[in-house]
N, C-alpha and C positions, 0 to 999 in steps of 0.2 A: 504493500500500500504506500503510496506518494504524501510528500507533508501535504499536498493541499487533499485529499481522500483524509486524511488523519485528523485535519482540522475541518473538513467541515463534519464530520461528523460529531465532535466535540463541538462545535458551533451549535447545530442542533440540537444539540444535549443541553446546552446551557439554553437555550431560546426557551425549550420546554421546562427546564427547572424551575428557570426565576419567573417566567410569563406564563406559563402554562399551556405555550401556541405551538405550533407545527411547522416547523420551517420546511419548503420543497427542495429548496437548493441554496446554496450559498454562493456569492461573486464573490473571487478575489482577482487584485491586479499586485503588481510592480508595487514594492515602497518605493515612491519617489526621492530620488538621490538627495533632496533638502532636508530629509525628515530621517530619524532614526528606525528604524525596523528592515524585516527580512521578506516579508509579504504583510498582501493590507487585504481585511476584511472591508467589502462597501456594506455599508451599516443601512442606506437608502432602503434597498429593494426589501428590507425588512418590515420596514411601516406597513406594506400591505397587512399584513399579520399579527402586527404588535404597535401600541399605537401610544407615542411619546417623544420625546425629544432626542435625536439620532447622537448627538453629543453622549447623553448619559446612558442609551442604550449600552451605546460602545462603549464605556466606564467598567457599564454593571458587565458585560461579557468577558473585556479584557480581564477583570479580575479574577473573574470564575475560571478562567483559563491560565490565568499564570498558578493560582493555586490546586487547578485536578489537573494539569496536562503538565510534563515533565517537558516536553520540546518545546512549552513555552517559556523565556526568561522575564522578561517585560513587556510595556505597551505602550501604546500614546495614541492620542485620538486628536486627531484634526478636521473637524467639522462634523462629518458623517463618516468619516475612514478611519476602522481602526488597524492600525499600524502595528504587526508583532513580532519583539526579537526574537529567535530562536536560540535557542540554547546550543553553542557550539559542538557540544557532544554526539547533537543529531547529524551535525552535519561532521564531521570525525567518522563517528557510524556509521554513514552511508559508505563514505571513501573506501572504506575497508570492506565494507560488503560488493564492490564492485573493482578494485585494486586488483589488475592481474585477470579478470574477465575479457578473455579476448574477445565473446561476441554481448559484450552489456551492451543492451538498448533490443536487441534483438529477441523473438519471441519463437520457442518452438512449433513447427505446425502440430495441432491439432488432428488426428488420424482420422474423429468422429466429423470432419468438418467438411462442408463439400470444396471441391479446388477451384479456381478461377481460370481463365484462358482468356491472353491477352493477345489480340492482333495486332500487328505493327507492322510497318515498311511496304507489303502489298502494292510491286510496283506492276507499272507495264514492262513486256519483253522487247520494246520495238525502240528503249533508249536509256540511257547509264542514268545511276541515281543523282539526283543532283541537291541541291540545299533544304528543298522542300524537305526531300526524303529523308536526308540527316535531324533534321528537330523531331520529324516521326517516329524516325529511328533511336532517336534518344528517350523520346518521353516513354515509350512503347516499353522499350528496354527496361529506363529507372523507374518507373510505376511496377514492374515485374519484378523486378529484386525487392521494391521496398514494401510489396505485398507479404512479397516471401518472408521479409525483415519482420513485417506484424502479425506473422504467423500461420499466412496461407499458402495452402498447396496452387503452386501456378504451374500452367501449359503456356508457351509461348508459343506464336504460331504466326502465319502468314498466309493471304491467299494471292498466288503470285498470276496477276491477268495475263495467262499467257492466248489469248487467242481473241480474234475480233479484225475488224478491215484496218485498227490501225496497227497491227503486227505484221499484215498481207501488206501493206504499202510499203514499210522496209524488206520482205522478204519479195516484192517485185522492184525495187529500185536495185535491189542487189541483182537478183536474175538480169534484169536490164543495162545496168550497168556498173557491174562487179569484176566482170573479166576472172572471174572464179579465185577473188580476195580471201584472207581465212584469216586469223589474229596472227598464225604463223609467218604466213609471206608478210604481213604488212607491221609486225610486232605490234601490237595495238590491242588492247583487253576488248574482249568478245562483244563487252557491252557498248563498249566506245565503236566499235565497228561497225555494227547493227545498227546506232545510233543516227552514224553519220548517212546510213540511206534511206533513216526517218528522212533527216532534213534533204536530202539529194530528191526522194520525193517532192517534196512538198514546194522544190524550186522546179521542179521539170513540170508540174504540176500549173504550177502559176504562169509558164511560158504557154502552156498549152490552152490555161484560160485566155491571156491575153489573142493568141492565135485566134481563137472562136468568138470573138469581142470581135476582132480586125474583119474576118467573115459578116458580120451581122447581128451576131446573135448578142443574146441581152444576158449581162455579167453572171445571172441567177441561172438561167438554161447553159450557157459556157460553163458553169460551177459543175452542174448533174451531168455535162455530156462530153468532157475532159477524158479522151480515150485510156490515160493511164487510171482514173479516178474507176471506168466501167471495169478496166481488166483486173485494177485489184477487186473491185467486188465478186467479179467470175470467181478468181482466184478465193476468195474465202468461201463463198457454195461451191467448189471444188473440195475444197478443206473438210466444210459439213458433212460433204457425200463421200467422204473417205478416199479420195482422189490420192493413190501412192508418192504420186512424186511430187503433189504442193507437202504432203502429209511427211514426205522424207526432207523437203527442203525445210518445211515448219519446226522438224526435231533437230534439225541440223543447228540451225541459226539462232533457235531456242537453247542447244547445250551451249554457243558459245556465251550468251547473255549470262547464263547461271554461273559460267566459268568467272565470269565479270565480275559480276556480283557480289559471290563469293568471297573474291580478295576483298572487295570494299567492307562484306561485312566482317570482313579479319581486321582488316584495318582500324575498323572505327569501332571496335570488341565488341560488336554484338551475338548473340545467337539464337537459334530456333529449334521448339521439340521437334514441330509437325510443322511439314508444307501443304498446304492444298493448291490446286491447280483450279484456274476456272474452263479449263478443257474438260476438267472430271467432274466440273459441279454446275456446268451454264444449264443440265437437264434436268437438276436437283429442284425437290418444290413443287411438280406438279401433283404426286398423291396428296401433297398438303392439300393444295388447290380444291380437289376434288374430296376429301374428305371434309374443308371450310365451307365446302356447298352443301353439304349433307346437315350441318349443325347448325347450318344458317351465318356462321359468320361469314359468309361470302354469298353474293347473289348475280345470277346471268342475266345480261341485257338482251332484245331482240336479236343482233346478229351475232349473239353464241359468247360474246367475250365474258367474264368473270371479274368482277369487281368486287371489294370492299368500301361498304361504307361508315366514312369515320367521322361524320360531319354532327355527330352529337357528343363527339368528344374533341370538339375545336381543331379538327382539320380537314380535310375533304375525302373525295370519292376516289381511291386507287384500284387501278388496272392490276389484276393480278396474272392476267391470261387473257391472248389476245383471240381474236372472232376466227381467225385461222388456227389455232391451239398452238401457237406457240408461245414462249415463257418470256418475262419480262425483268431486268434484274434486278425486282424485288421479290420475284418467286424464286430466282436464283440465292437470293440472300436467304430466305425463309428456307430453301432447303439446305444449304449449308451449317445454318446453326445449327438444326434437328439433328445433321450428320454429326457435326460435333460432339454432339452431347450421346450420342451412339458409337462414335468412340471412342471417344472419353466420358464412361459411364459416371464417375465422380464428379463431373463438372458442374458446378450448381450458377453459376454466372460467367459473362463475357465482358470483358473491355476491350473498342472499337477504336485504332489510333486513326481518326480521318481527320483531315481539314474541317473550318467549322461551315463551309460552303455546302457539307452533307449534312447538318442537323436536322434539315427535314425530314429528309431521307431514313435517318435515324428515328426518327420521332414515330413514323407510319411505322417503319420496320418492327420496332419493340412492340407498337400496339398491336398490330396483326400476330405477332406471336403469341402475343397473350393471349388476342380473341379464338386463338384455334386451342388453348386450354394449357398451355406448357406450363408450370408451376415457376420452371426458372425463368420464367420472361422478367418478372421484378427486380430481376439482380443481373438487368442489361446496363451498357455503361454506354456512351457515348464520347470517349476523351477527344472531344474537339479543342484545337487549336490554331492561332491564328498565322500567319502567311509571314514568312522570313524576308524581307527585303533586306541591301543592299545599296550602298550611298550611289552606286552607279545605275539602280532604278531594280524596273520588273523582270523577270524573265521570260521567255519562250523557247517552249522542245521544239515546235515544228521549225523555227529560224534557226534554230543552234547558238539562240542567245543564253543558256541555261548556265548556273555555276556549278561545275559535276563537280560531284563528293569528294573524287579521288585528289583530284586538284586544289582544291581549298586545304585537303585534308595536308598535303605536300607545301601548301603555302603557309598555313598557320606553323609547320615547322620552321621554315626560313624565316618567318617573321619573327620566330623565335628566337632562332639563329642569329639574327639583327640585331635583335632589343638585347640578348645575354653579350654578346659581342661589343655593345654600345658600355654596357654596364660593367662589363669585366667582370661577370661574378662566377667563370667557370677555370680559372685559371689552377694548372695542375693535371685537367682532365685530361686522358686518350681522346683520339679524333671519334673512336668506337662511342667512346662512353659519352662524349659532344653531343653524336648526334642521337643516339639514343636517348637522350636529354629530353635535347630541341621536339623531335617526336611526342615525349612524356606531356611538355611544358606545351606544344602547340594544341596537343588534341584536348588537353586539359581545359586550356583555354577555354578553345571551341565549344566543350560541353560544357562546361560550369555556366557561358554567357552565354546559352540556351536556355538550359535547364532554371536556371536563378530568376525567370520571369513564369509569371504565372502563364501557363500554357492557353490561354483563353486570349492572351493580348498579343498583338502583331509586334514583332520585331523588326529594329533595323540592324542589320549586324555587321559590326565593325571590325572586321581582323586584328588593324592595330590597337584599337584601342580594348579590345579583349583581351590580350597578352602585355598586361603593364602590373607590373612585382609592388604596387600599390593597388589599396581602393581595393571594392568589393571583386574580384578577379579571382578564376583557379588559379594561374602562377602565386599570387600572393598568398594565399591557401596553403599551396605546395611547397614553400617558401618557411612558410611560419614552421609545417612537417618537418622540414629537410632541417631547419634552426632546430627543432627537438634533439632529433637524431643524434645530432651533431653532438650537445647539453649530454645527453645519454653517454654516449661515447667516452664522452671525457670525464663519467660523475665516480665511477669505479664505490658506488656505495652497496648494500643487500636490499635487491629490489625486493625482496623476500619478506622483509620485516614488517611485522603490523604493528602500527603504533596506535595506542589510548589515547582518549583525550584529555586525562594525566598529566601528558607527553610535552602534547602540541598544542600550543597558541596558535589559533588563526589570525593571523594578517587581515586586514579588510581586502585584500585584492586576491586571499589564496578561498576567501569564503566566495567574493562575487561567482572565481570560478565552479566552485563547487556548484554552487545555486546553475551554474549555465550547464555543467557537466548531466543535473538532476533531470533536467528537461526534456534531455534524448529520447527515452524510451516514448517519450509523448508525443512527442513531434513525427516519432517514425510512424504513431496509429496515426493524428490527423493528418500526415501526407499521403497513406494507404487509403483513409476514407473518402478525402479530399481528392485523392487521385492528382497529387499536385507534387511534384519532383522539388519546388522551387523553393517549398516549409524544410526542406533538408538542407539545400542551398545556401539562403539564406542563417538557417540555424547555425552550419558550419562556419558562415561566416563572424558569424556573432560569437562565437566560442573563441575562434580565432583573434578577433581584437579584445577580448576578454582577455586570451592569452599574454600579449602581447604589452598589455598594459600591467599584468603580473610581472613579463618578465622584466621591463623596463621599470618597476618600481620595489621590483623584491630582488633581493640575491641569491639565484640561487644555488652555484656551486660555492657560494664566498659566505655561506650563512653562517651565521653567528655561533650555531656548534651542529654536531653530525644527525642529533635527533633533525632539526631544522632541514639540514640538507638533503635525507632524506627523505622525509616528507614529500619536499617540492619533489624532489626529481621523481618520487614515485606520482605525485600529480601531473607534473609534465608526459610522464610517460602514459597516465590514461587519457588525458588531453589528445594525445598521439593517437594514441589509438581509437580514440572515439572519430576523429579528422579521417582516418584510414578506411573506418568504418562506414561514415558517414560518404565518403567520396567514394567508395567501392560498391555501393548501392546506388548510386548516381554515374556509376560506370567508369569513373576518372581514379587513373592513376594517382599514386604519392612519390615520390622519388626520394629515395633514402638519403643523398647529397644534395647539392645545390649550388 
């Protein structure tokens, strides 16, 4: 149980002593830095229930509290806040209850508990990941470790769009004009290749509109009658009907994408239980269909299509199956998830990493699941997020204006490279251990100033100004680690040793830390429930200048005697380890130097 579980309970004990009332819940904040104390009871929301002057309320509590509760030592009331010191011993006791816990703050999974499965990255095959797909790929990722962190069983997964006219448009611009390329002859990762006759398309494409423009015809009909535009469509009902050699060119061009891919998800440390294909799921969803016709949540219009209507639960009328019987990719979604949960029998909810451009989409999706009866439809997730920009503006795949992953990914090292270069702070190092560094410190970067904003708001994202060894930044994070380390190294004390609070005197800067170290195991539930990477983020960061302001006012290999010096270094050392912790659940490296 946490001090603020400890004290509101005892809060309520005293409301019911002295008043006779019921307290439901108790507010606490922050003592403010002007005031003495360690946490403040707000005395306000009490008045619903007890009815007198919030000053002497908070009098009559604090007393009753310094006298039944041992973790309390004193009080003070200012206005309607009361204000209370803790007794040093609690916080001594904690230290030692978690001292040398390599995974404190983390919670074992539960065996009786259903597991989660979390989709991320879900690209197309027809061009390389680019920036979008990186904050996808991040939140996807660190919302799945920090589930796991609060003690659920997670599947990570993907469904990778590998079929549709815009994968036949790169697999006919290759045909047409490839001269039979391969990553080999052109050295070039599978995806970056594929990519490049997306956009080769989509320029031979536009010469041919303009052609049919210069004939007569009108921009809209030159758009539908663009002869490469008819032949990739042949080309995909070629594909449907099982045609061997669009089917042999489609697997071909598709293993080099994955081959792509692959690296990039090595790169940027992500991973995946289960893939799904939407070749193996675009026929998935119709027995739903027709069994949602049987129960009445779906109903057929005169020319045969299948709809549901959702317009008494504030959205509209969706198509689930078209007048010709074919499927629509929301019956493709609806039979996906069902497969899911058929093969992953344990699965009791999903989270969805899309853009927040599909919240509709998400909105219909979950309700129609629920209206055909699934139990797990209420523990669907939607983790929308908002759109990455770039000080040099938008991007576009069909142009090849897009910033691909692998590239940024290579850039943020050199930028790194720059700024520690500039700085001078790697001197001594191998060229090896440099640039495995620069690597550490660039992708660090990269994900910390992703992740550190709430996933709902639009980014503009800065390379340089992401990698600066100041201010809320992964390097400076990594930084504060690698200063640990370093302290560690040189402390040559028994990390072993538990000390009383007998012992040790707290410092006011060795308690702030404490109080910041207590917070962990908190912060990792509401960033699991919250689905929000950025409450770990920022927490780390708040630990970190907590730290910092320790170290810069305490001494702690010069302490005043050995009890003293041990202490600190055994705090610096969970400090360390909680930063390791906290950024390895966020997907980001620590680097032991610096």
């Amino acid at each position: 149980m946490n001090l603020q579980e400890t004290l509101s309970n005892h809060v309520k004990q005293a409301v019911k002593s002295i008043y006779s009332a019921e307290l439901e819940s108790v507010e606490f904040q922050a003592t403010r830095k002007e005031f003495a104390g360690d946490i403040t009871v707000v005395v306000f929301p009490m008045l619903r229930v007890i009815k007198g002057n919030p000053v002497q309320i908070g009098e009559q509590i604090g007393n009753y509290l310094v006298e039944q509760v041992s973790e309390v030592k004193a009080f003070n009331v200012v206005k309607g806040f009361l204000n209370l010191e803790i007794d040093e011993t609690y916080y001594i006791d904690f230290f030692n209850s978690i001292k040398g816990k390599a995974d404190f703050g983390f919670v074992a999974p539960k065996l009786s508990e259903k597991a989660i499965m979390v989709e991320y990255s879900s690209p197309n095959t027809n061009k390389p990941l680019h920036l979008g797909h990186i904050r996808n790929n991040l939140l996807g990722y660190s919302v799945s470790e920090i589930l796991k962190a609060s003690g659920k069983k997670v599947y990570k997964t993907q469904i990778i769009n590998d079929r549709g006219i815009h994968i036949c448009k790169s697999m006919l611009a290759w045909k047409r004009f490839g001269n039979g390329e391969t990553p080999d002859s052109t050295d070039l990762k599978g995806d970056k290749l594929v990519g490049n006759y997306y956009v080769k398309f989509d320029q031979e494409y536009k010469k041919e509109i303009q052609q049919l423009i210069a004939q007569g015809q009108s921009e809209e009909d030159a758009k539908k009658n663009a002869p490469l535009l008819l032949e990739a469509q042949q080309m995909l009902q070629k594909w449907e009907a099982g045609d061997d050699e669009v089917v042999a060119l489609w697997e071909k061009m598709n293993g080099w994408v994955y081959e792509g891919f692959g690296e990039t998800y090595k790169n940027l440390g992500v991973d995946f239980d289960k893939l799904y294909y939407e070749s193996e799921t675009y026929l998935l969803g119709k027995e739903f269909v027709a069994e949602g016709l049987k129960t009445g949540a779906f109903y057929k219009k005169e020319d045969g299509s299948v709809w549901c209507d959702l317009t008494e639960d504030g959205l509209d009328e969706k198509i689930v199956l078209r007048s010709d019987g074919t499927a629509v990719y929301m019956t493709q979604d609806i039979g996906t998830a069902i497969q899911r949960v058929k093969d992953f029998p344990d699965v009791g909810g999903m989270v969805y990493t899309v853009g927040n451009e599909q919240e509709y989409h998400f909105q219909v999706l979950f309700l129609i699941i629920k209206k055909l009866g699934f139990e797990w439809a209420k523990n669907l997730f939607h983790l929308s997020y908002g759109m990455v920009d770039l000080p040099s503006g938008k991007m576009k795949s069909r142009e090849g204006t897009v910033v691909d992953a692998d590239d940024l990914i290579v850039e943020m090292a050199q930028t790194a490279e720059e700024i520690s270069e500039e700085l001078g702070k790697l001197d001594g190092y191998s060229d090896d251990e440099k640039q495995e560094l620069y690597k550490t410190i660039g992708l660090g970067a990269l994900k910390y100033y992703i992740l550190k904003v709430d996933p709902k708001k639009r980014i503009l994202f800065d390379p340089k100004e992401s990698i600066d060894f100041q201010g809320n930044t992964g390097p400076f994070i990594q930084y504060t680690y690698a200063r640990i380390q370093s302290i560690l190294r040189k402390s040559n004390v028994n990390e072993n040793l538990t000390l009383s609070a007998v012992e040790v005197s707290l410092d006011p800067k060795e308690k702030e830390l404490l109080k910041q170290l207590q917070l962990f195991p908190e912060v990792i539930q509401n960033a699991a429930s919250q689905h929000s990477p950025a409450l770990v983020a920022n927490y780390t960061y708040d630990l970190v200048k907590e730290f910092n302001s320790f170290y810069q006012n305490v001494s702690i290999l010069g302490a005043d005697n050995e009890t003293e010096k041990v202490f600190r270094v055994q705090l610096s050392q969970t400090v360390a380890n909680v930063i390791k912790n906290a950024f390895g659940i966020l997907g980001v490296d620590v680097p032991e130097r610096m």
